[in-house]
C-alpha positions in Angstrom: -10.1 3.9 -17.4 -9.1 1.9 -14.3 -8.5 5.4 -12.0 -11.9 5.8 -12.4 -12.9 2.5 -10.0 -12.5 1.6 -6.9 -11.7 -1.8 -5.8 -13.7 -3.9 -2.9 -13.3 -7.3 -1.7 -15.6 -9.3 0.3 -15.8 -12.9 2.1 -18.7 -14.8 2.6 -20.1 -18.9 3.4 -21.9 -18.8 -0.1 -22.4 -17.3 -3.4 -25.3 -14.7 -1.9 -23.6 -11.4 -1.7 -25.5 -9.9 1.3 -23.4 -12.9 3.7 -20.3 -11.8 2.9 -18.5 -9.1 5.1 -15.8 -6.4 3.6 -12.1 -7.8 3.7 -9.5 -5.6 5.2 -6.8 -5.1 2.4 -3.3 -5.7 3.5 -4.7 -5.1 7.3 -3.4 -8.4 8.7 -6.5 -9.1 10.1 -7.6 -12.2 8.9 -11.6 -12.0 7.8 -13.2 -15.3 9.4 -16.2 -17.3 7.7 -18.5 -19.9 8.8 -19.7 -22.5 6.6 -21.9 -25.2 6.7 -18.9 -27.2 5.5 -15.7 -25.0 7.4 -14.3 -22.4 9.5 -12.0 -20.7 7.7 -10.0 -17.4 8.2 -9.2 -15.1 4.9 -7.1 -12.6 4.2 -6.1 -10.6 1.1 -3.6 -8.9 0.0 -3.4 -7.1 -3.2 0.2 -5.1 -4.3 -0.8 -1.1 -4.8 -4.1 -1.2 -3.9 -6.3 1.2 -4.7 -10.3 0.4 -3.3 -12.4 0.4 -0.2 -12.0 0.4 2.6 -11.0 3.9 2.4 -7.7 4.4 4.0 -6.8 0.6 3.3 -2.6 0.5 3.1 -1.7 0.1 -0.5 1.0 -2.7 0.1 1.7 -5.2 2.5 5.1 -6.3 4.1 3.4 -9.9 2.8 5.3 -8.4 -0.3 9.0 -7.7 1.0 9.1 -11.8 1.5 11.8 -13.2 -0.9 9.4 -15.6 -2.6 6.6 -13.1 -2.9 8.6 -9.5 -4.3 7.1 -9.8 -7.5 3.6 -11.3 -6.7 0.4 -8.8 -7.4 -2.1 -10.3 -4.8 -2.4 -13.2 -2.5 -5.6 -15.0 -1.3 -4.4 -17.2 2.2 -6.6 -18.9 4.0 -6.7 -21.1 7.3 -9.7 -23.8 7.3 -10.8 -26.9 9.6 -13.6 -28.8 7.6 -16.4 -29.8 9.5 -16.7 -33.2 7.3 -14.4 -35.0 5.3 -13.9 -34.2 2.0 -12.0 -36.9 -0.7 -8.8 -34.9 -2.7 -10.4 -35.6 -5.9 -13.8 -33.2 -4.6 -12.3 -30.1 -3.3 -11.6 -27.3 -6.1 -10.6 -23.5 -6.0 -11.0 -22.0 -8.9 -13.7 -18.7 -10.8 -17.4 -19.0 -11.4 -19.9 -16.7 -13.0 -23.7 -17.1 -12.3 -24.5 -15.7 -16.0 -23.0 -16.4 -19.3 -19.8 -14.3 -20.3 -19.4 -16.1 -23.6 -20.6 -12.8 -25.3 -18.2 -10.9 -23.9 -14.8 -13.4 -24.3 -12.1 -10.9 -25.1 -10.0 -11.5 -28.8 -7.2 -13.2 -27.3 -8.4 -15.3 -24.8 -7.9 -19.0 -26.2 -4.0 -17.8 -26.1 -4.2 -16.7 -22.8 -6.1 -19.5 -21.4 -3.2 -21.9 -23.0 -0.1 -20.1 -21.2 -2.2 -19.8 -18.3 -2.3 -23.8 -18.1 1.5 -23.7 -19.1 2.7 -21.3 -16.6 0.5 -21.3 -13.6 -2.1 -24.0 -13.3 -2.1 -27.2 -15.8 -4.7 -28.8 -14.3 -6.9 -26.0 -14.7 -10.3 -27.1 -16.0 -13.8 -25.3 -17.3 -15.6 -24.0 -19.5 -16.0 -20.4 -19.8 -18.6 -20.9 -22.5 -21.3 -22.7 -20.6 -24.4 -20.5 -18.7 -22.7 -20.8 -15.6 -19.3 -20.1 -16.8 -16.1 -21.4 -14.1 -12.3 -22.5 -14.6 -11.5 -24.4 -11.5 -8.4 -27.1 -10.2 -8.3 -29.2 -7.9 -7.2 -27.5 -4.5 -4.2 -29.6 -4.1 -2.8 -28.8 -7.4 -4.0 -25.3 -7.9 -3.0 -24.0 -4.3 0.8 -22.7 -4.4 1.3 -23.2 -0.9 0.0 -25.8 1.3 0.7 -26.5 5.2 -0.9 -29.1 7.1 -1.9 -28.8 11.1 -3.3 -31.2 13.9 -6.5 -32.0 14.5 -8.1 -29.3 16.3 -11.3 -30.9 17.6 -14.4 -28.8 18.5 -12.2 -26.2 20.3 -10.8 -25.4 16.9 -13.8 -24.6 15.4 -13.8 -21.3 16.6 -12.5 -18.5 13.8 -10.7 -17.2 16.1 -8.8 -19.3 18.1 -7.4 -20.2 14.4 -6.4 -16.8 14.3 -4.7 -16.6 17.8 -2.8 -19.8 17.1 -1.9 -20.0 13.6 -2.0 -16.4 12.1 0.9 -15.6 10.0 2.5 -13.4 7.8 3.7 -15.6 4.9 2.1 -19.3 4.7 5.0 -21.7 3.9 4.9 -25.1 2.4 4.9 -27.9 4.9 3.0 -29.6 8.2 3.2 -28.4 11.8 2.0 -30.3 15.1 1.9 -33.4 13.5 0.9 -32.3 9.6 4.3 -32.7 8.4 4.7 -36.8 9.7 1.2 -37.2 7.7 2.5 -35.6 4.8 5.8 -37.8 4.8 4.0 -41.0 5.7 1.9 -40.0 2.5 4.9 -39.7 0.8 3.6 -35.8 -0.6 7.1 -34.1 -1.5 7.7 -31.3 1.2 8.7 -28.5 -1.8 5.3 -26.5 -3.2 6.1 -27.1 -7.0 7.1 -30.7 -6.2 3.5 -30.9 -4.5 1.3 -29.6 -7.2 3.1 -31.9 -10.1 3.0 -34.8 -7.7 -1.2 -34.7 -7.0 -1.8 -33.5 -10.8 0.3 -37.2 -11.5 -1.8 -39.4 -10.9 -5.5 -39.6 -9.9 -5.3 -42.5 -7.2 -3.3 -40.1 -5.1 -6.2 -37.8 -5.2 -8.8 -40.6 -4.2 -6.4 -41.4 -1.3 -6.1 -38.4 0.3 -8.9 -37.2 2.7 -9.5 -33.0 3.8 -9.9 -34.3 7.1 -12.8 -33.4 9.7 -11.3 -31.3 12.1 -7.9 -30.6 10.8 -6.4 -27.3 10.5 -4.8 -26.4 7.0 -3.7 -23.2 6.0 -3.2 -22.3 2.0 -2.0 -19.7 0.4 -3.0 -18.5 -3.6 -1.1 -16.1 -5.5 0.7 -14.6 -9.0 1.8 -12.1 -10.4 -0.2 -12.1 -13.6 -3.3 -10.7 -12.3 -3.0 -6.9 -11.9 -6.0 -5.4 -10.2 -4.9 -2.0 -10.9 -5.4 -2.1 -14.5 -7.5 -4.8 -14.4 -5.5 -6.7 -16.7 -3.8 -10.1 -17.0 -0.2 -10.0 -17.8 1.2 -13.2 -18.8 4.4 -14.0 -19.6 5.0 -12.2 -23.4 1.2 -11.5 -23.2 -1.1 -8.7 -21.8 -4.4 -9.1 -21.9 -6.5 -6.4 -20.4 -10.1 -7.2 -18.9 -12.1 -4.2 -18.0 -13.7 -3.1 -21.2 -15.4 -6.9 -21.3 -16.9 -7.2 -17.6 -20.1 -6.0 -18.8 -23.0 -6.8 -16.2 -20.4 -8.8 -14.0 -18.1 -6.3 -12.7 -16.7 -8.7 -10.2 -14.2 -11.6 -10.0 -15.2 -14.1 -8.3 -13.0 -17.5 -6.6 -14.4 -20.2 -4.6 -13.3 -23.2 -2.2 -16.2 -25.8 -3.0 -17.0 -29.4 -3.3 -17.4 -29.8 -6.8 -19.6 -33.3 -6.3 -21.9 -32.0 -4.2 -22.1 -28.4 -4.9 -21.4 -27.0 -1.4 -19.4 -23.8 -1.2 -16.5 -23.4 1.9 -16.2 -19.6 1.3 -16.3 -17.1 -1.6 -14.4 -14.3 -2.2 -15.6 -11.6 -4.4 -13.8 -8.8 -6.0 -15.9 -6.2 -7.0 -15.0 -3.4 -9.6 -17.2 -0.4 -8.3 -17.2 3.0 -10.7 -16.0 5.9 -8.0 -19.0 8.1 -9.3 -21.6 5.4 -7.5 -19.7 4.5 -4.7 -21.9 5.8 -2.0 -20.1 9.1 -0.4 -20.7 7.5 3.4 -19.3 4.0 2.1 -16.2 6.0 0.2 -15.2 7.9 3.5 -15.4 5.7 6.9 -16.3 2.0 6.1 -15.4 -0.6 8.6 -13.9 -3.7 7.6 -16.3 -6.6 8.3 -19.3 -4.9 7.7 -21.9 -6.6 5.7 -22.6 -6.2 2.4 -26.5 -5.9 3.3 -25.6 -3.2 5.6 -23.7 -0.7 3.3 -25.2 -1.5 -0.1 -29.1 0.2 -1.2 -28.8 -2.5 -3.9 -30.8 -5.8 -1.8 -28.6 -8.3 -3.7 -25.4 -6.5 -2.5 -23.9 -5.5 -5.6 -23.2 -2.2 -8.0 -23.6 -2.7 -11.7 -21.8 0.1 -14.6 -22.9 0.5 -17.9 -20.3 -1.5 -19.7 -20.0 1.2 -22.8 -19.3 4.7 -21.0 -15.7 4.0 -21.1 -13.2 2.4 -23.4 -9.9 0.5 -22.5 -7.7 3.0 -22.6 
């Protein structure tokens, strides 16, 4: 069933589809956003990739890194907030705009349990709710974290971030100052050591500040996600997805202030079926295009009737 989809991932400042641009698989070149509350650069990279744009490399030598060989996809990102934002606000994490609860695959309860266990514990939500989400708290959920200098005004620029700070693999730590604040914050310089030492306690979430004008860079991946098959393969459990997207063939993360609602930058993967990808779109799209100029649908999305196939 999945060889009969195409993949397509887009970036954007907010949840409306038609501000987001098309991210260049495994290109290297980072896709920039502009928020109300950030600059940010993303990029994606997604082992085997199958999806537009067409002609998109299937792999990435983001892969061939010793920590990364058996990873599935990555979602790195480098970001100056334009205001301060407490530790205990800022969460990364899935959201739906419409109710999934009606189409929860059997399963899912044990999945969600090993998914706490094995990649995120302090994952929170509830996928029940009208506006389903599972989020964490960005300095618990992110795997990789590396803190930068203050950048000022001229850093708020997409892409003098990219001309400065673009990288291939993201690695735990501080540069140009970031890794004296981290040590004078006592934050443990190893990733794993990181996440358990912020889920710990939540005074050392109130007393750290994303600072206004600071350059971070974050990285986000697994290998439990399979985009391929559409399928979650946890350790001694598989669980595969496609047969229950229904209406909401995409999957959807988000950088946001959960207090005030405000969203850094959304990135949306969108499961299109080949036989409606448009035959202009299939053959030459550009990478950072918008999703209002290649899509006839006005909201920027394709929808499938969720019964004309079965998992196979």
């Amino acid at each position: 069933m999945a060889d009969k989809y195409l993949l397509r991932v887009t970036a954007g400042p907010s949840y409306d589809p038609t501000s987001h641009q098309v991210v260049a698989v495994n290109s290297g070149t980072p896709t920039s956003v502009q928020s109300t509350l950030c600059t940010a650069n993303v990029s994606v990279r997604i082992q085997n990739y199958r999806g537009l744009p067409h002609g998109s490399p299937p792999t990435s030598s983001y892969f061939s890194h010793p920590p990364h060989t058996h990873d599935q996809y990555s979602i790195s990102f480098s970001f100056v907030p334009h205001r301060s934002i407490n530790g205990t606000s800022l969460v990364f994490g899935n959201d739906f705009e419409h109710p999934v609860r009606d189409r929860i695959p059997p399963g899912f309860s044990a999945a969600f349990k090993i998914v706490k266990w094995a990649i995120d514990p302090g994952l929170d939500g509830d996928v029940y709710a009208d506006k389903p989400y599972l989020y964490g708290n960005a300095l618990s959920s992110i795997n990789v974290l590396s803190i930068g200098p203050k950048v000022g005004s001229e850093g708020l620029e997409a892409g003098k971030i990219v001309e400065s700070e673009h990288e291939e693999a993201i690695t735990e730590g501080g540069f140009q100052g970031g890794q004296e604040l981290r040590e004078s914050l006592n934050i443990p310089g190893n990733a794993a050591a990181r996440q358990k030492w912020f889920l710990g306690g939540h005074d050392r979430l109130e007393n750290w500040q994303w600072e206004s004008g600071r350059l971070y860079k974050a990285d986000f991946f697994n290998p439990y996600l399979d985009f391929n098959e559409f399928a979650l393969k946890l350790p001694g459990f598989s669980l595969k997805v496609l047969g229950y997207l229904g209406g909401e063939d995409y999957l959807r993360y988000v950088l946001k202030d959960k207090d005030t609602g405000e969203v850094l930058f959304v990135v949306v993967f969108t499961l299109l079926p080949i036989d409606q990808v448009d035959k202009d779109e299939a053959k030459t799209p550009k990478s950072g295009k918008s999703i209002a100029e290649i899509s006839d649908d006005p909201g920027g999305r394709t929808t499938f009737d969720s019964q004309a196939d079965d998992v196979d």
